[in-house]
N, C-alpha and C positions, 0 to 999 in steps of 0.2 A: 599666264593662261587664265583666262575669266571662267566661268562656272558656262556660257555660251557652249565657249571653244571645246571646253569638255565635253558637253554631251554631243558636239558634234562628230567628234574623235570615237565617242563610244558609240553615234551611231553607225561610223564608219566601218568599225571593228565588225558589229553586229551584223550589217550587211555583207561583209567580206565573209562572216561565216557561214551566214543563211544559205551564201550565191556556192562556197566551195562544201557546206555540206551536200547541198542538191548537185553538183558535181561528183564529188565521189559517189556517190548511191547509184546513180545513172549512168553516167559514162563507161562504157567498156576498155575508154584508152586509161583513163587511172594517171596519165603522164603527168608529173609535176613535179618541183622543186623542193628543196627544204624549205627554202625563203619562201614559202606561200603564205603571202598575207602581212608580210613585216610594214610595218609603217615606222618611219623616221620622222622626228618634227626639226627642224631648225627654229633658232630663235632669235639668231641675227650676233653679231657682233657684238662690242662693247659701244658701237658710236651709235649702232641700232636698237638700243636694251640700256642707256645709260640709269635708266630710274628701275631694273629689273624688275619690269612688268611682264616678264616673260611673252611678248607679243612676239607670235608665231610669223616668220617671215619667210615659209616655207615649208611644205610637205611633200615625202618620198613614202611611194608605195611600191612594192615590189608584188608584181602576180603577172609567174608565166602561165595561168589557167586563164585569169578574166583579164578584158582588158585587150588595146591593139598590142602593147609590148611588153617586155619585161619588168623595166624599169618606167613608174610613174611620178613626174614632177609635178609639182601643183605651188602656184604661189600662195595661197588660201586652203584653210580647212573649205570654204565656201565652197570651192572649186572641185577640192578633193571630193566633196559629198555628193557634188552633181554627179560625175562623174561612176561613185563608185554605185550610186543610185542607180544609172544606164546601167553596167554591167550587172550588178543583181536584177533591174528587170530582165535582162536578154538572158540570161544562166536561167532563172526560174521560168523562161517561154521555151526554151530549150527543150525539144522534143528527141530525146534519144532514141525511141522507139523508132521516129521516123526516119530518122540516120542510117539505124540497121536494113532495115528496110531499104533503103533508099541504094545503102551501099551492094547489098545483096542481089536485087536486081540490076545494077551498073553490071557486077562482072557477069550472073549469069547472062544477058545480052554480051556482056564483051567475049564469052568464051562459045559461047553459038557464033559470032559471027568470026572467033578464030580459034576453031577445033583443032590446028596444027600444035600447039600451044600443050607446053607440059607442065603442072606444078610441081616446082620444085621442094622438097620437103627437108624441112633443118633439122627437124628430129629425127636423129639414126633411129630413134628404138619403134621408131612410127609403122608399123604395119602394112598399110593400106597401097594402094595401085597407085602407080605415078600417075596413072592419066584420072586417078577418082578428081573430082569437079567439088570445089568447099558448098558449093549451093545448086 
């Protein structure tokens, strides 16, 4: 791995944290993995590294937060970076405020236009009226 590869690697790291710090601070789901953020490098075999030049012949990112799926493959740090560049811009445009909102007003219209409708509540020690409405 060349002094390149590295600081590519480091700015990968960098953005994965920038993207899941502004995650947790915002988000009210909080849902995630332990593997948040793991990167794996391959470096190829021995027919692929016979001079151990360490030439990366693949990267694995794992992030159930950013990203379309869990597990991320990438034949290049190149490829890695573009990518993890996309998901840090979309996480930090990422408006949570407008989420809540957004979500808030879906059920209050869903429970006006279905008043028969009862919330069910998981918390025994919960208080409140079956028919109280969260918004």
């Amino acid at each position: 791995m060349n002094e390149s590869d590295f600081n590519k690697l480091k700015k990968i790291r960098q953005l994965l944290k920038e993207a899941y710090d502004h995650f947790f601070e915002f988000s009210e789901d909080g849902h995630c993995k332990s593997s948040e953020g793991h990167i794996s490098l391959d470096f190829g075999n021995y027919w692929e590294d016979k001079n151990c030049e360490l030439k990366i012949t693949g990267v694995q990112i794992y992030s159930y937060v950013l990203g379309p799926s869990r597990t991320h493959y990438f034949d290049t740090l190149d490829t890695a970076l573009e990518s993890v560049v996309e998901w840090h811009r979309l996480e930090m445009e990422h408006d949570y405020d407008k989420d809540v909102l957004e979500e808030a007003a879906y059920w209050n219209d869903y429970f006006k236009k279905h008043p028969e409708e009862k919330i069910e509540f998981t918390n025994p020690d919960y208080k409140g009226s079956e028919n109280e409405r969260p918004f």
